[in-house]
Structure formats: structure tokens, C-alpha cells
N, C-alpha and C positions, 0 to 999 in steps of 0.2 A: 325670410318669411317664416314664419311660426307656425308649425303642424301642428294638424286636429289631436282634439284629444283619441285614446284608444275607446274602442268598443270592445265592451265587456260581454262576451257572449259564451255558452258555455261549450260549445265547439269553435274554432275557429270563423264558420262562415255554415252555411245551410247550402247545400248543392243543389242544384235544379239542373236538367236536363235545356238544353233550347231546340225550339223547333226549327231544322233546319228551310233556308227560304226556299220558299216552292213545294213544303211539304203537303201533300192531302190531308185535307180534314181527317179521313178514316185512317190514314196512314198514322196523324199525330196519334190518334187515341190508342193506337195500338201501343206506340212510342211511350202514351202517358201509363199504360199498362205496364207496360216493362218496366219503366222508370219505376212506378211504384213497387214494383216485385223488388228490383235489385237494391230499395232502402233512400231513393233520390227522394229529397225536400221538396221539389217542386217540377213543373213541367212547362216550358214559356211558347206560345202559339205568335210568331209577329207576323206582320200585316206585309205583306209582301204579295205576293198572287192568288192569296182565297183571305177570306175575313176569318180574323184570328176568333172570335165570339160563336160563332158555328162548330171549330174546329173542338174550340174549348168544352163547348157545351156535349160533342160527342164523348170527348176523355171523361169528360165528368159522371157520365153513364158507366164509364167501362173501370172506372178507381172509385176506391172510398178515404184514401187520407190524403195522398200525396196534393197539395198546394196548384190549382188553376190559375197563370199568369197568363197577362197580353202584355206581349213585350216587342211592340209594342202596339196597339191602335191607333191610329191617326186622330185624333181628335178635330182639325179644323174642317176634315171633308167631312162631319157629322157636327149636329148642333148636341148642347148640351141633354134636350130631351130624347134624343135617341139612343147617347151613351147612359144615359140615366136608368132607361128601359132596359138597355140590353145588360150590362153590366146588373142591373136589380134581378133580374129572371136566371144571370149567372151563379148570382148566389143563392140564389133559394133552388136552382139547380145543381147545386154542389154541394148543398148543406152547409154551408157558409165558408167556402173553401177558396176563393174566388180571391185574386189582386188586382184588381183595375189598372192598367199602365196603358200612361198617355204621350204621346209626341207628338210633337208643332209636324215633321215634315219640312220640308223646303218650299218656297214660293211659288219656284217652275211646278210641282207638280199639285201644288193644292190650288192652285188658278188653271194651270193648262189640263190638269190631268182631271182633277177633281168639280172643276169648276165652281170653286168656293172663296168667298172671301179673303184676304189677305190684308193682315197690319201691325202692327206690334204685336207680335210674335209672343212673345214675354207677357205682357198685360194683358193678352188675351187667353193666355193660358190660366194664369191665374181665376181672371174672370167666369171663365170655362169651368172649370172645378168647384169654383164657388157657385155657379149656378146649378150646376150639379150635383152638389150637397145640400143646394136648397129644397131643388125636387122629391131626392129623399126624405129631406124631412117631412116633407108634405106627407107625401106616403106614408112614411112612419107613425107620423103623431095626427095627421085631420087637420095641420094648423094651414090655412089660407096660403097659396102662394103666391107670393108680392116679391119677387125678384127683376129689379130693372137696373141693367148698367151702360158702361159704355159701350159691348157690343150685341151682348144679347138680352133680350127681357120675357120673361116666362111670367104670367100673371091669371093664367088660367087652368083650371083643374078641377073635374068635379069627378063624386065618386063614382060615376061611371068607366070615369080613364083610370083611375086610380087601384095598382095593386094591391094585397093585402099588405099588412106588414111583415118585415120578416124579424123572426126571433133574435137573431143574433147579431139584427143589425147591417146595412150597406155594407159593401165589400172598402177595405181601405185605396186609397188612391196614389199611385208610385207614378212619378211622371222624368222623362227621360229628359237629359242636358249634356251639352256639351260646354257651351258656353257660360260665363259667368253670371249672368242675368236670367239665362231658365232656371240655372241651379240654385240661385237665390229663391226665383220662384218657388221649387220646390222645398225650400224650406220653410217657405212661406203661407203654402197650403196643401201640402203630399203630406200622405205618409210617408214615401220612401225616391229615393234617385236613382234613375237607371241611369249609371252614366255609361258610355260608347265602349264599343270593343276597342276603338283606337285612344286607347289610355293608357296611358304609363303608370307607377305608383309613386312619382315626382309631382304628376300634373293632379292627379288625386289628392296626395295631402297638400303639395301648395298652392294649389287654385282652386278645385271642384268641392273640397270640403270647408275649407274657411267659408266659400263663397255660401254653403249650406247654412253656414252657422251663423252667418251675416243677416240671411233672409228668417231665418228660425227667430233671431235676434227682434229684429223689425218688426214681426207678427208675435211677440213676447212668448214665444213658443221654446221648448228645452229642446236643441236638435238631438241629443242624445236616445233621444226616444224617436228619431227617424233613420229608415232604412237605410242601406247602399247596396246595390245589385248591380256586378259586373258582370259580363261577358269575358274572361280572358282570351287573350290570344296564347293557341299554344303551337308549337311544331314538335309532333312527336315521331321517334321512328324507334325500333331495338336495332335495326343495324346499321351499316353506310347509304346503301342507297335510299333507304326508305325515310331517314332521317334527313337527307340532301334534297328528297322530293317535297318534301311536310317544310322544309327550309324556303326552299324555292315560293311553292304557293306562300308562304306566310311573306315572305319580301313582297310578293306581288300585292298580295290584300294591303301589305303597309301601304305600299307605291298608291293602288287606287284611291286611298282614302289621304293620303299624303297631296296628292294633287287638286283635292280640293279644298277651295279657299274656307269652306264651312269650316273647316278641322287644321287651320294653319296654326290656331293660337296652342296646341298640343303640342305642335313641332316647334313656335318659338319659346316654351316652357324650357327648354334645349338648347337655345341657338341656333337651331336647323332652320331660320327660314328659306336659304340658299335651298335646301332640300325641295323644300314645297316650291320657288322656285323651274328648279330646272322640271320635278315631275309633272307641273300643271303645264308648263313648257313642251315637255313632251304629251302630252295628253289632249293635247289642241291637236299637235301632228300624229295623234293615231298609234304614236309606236310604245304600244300596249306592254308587250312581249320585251321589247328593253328595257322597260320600267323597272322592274325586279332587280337588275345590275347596279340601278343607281343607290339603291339601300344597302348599306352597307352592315359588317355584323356589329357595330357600335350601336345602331340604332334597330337591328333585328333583335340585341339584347335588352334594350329600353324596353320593347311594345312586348315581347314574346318571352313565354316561357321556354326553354327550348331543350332536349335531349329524349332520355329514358322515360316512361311510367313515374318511376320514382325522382328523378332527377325533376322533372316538370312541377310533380308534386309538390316534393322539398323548396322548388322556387317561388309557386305559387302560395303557398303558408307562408312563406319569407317575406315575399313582397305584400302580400294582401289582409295577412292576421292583423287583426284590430283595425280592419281600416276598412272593409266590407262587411255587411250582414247576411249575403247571398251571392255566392257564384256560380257561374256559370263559364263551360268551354266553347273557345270561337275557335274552331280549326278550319282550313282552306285547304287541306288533305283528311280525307280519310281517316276515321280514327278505328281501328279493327278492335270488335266485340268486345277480346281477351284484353287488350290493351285498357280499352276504358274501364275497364272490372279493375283491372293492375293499378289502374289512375284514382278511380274512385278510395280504392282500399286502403291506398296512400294517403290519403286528403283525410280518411277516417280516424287513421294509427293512431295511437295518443301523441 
């Protein structure tokens, strides 16, 4: 199969800090603060146990350059006109600084959790974005809004509900895929793709970016001028033990996400299906803790970058130059202070 073309960028990739899940609102902004002291591109707030748009909007008070992400917001447990509103007040509270990132979520939790509708997954994102862009324009320009589709229909606004405009324009919209049909989508009306932390840089250029270029194609769109924003996996340590523990958690995080069926098409990129297999096998019986055993380092080397500051470094340029526009680090240990300064400076060096 035939790999993407390279992205031409003038650093290898733009670094962003991510918020880790369960972080405080007040806790991120401090995080966005530092992030911007230490020279980071951006700062990602996801939707996990407080709403990332709160959190964002505090960092946005406490920085002036560093890049505001939601990485991601759920989009089906909100209708288009809520993400319109909140995501519109992000940017004209950030000074136009602001990335919109959207994801489906899973069915169990947008029916049971959310209590929201649930149906093609895919052409309702779509559709979602594009009503969403409609709103702004209203906003922006006074023109009527006459948006009706297949799930949603927005046809009323008057300037009473109506914001000012903002100068520089709606914030651009990144929307998260794993499979080859969101990420079509996203080429199809994103600015940019968040694909998973559980990605290899195999399942990257033979599946998740043709599959970009397919939908870019479709919507007569240049994918070249659309983003890519990873999460990588790293396991880092400076010595034996601490490198065995950062080893350990990262097998385990493979294992969890290996067991479910959402993320099997990553492990048959591979020929791992046997993998996802015995883990979702084990994961029905609980035995959490053994999970980690069944990953082996052939496939702890696929998903992760793995060693030193600089050894991590080195692999992540290797594996991700020209194939991302924005990175980001997924660890499941601890990454201490000094270490991330060592990692970042790495990633900087020419």
C-alpha cells in the first residue's frame, strides 16, 4: 500500500503539552502556564472528568501565545449549537488561539452515560461540523440561518442570541479517528486529525492518512493543508528500574486498549489479531494485572517509543517527521520535570 506524501513543516512537528485525565481545571491552567514558559506549541484539555472548555478558558486567562486544544470534546453528548457557542466565546477568549477537537465517543457511553442520540457515527460527525460552521457563519456575516440535515436542523437566530463577530475568525476544527471512515470524515470537513495514542507509524501511513487523502479527495479539498496530531506512547526511564516500571505501565496501557474491539483494526495492521484475541479474552475475566505479560517487546516496540530522554527523542523524529503536524506525549508512568525538559530539548535540536 502506498504511503502519504511527507509534510513539509519547518520543525519537524509542533509540541503540545496534553492534559493529563482527571486533571483540574485550575490545575490545567497552571500546566498551560508552564507549558508556555518552557517554549510548548500548545496545551490539550480532554474531556474525561471535568469539561475540557472551562478548563481551557481558565489557561487562556493565565497564557498569551501558547495554542488552546480540546482533545478532545465529545461532540454527540452536545448539539451542534452549544459547541458553536462554547468553542465561539473560546476564541475571542483566547484571542484567536483556540483548536476545536471533536470525537464521536463510544455508543455505551453517549446513550447510557450521556443520554444522547446514537447512529452513524461517521455521517453524523460530519454533519455536526458542518452545522457548526454554519452557525458561525451566521454569526460572522448576518446571513439567515437555513441549516437542515439528516440529523440535525438549526434555522433559527436572531440578533438577540447572536455574538459579535470575531476578527480573526471561528477557531479551525480537528476531529479525532481511529477508524477509516472518521478519518475520511476528517478530511472531509476538519481542519486537522487527532488520531489515538494507540497508533503505530505503520497504521499511520498505511491506513489513517491515505484514508485522510481519500476523504480530502471526495470533498475536492488539498489534504496537504490538513493537520495530524498525535498523542505518542513513550516509556521513559535514565536507569534499570525506572525504565522496567515506565515499560510495565506502557504494556499495560497497550493491553487495555488492545482488548478492545473499537482498536483491533491497529493490531490487524500487524497481524496481531490473535493478540486482541486472548486480551479481550482476558478482560471479560478481570485479570487486569496479567494483561501486561501478554504484550510482548515486538509489539511494545511498534506502539512505544522506548529508553533514554534522548533515545525516545531520536525514535520519535524517526518514526513521526513528516508524517505529523503536532505532537504530543502519552506516558502511563510518570515523566519527572528534568526528564521532560531533556525530552523536549531533544525533539528541538536541529
Amino acid at each position: 500500500m502506498a504511503g502519504p506524501a511527507r509534510v513539509s513543516v519547518e520543525r519537524p512537528f509542533k509540541l503540545d503539552v496534553g492534559g493529563d485525565p482527571g486533571i483540574e481545571p485550575l490545575a490545567l491552567a497552571e500546566r498551560a502556564a508552564e507549558a508556555e514558559a518552557a517554549g510548548f506549541d500548545g496545551v490539550g484539555a480532554a474531556e474525561t472528568s471535568h469539561d475540557p472548555f472551562l478548563s481551557l478558558a481558565l489557561a487562556a486567562r493565565e497564557t498569551s501565545r501558547i495554542e488552546l486544544l480540546s482533545t478532545i470534546a465529545v461532540a454527540f453528548a452536545r448539539t451542534p449549537m452549544t459547541v458553536a457557542q462554547s468553542a465561539f466565546d473560546l476564541q475571542a477568549i483566547s484571542g484567536g488561539r483556540f483548536l476545536l477537537g471533536l470525537g464521536s465517543q463510544v455508543r455505551p457511553h453517549i446513550e447510557r452515560r450521556f443520554s444522547m442520540p446514537w447512529s452513524k457515527p461517521a455521517a453524523r460527525m460530519a454533519e455536526f461540523v458542518r452545522a457548526v460552521r454554519a452557525i458561525w457563519a451566521t454569526w460572522q456575516t448576518g446571513e439567515p440561518l437555513r441549516f437542515q440535515g439528516e440529523f440535525y436542523t438549526h434555522t433559527l437566530m436572531t440578533p438577540f442570541f447572536s455574538p459579535r463577530p470575531l476578527p480573526g475568525g471561528p477557531p479551525p476544527v480537528w476531529i479525532a479517528a481511529v477508524g477509516e471512515r472518521m478519518t475520511e470524515v476528517a478530511g472531509e470537513v476538519g481542519d486537522g486529525l487527532h488520531a489515538h495514542s494507540f497508533t503505530t507509524a505503520r497504521y499511520l501511513a498505511e491506513v489513517s492518512l491515505p484514508a485522510l487523502r481519500r476523504g480530502a479527495e471526495t470533498a475536492g479539498r488539498d489534504a496537504a493543508g490538513i493537520g495530524v496530531a498525535l498523542p505518542a506512547l513513550v516509556a521513559i526511564g535514565d536507569d534499570g528500574p525506572a525504565l522496567d516500571a515506565a515499560i510495565r505501565a506502557t504494556k499495560g496501557q497497550i493491553a487495555f486498549y488492545g482488548s478492545t474491539p473499537a482498536y483491533l483494526p491497529v493490531l490487524a495492521a500487524h497481524g496481531w489479531e490473535d493478540l486482541h484475541d486472548r486480551l479481550h479474552a482476558a478482560s471479560r475475566r478481570g485479570e487486569w494485572d496479567a494483561m501486561p505479560d501478554l504484550v510482548d517487546d515486538d509489539v511494545l516496540e511498534a506502539f512505544a517509543a522506548v529508553g533514554t530522554a534522548d533515545q525516545v527523542a531520536a525514535e520519535l523524529r524517526r518514526r513521526f517527521g513528516g508524517l505529523v503536524t503536532r505532537l504530543s506525549f502519552s506516558s502511563s508512568a510518570p515523566i519527572a520535570a528534568q526528564t521532560r525538559t531533556a525530552l523536549v530539548a531533544a525533539l528541538r535540536a536541529p
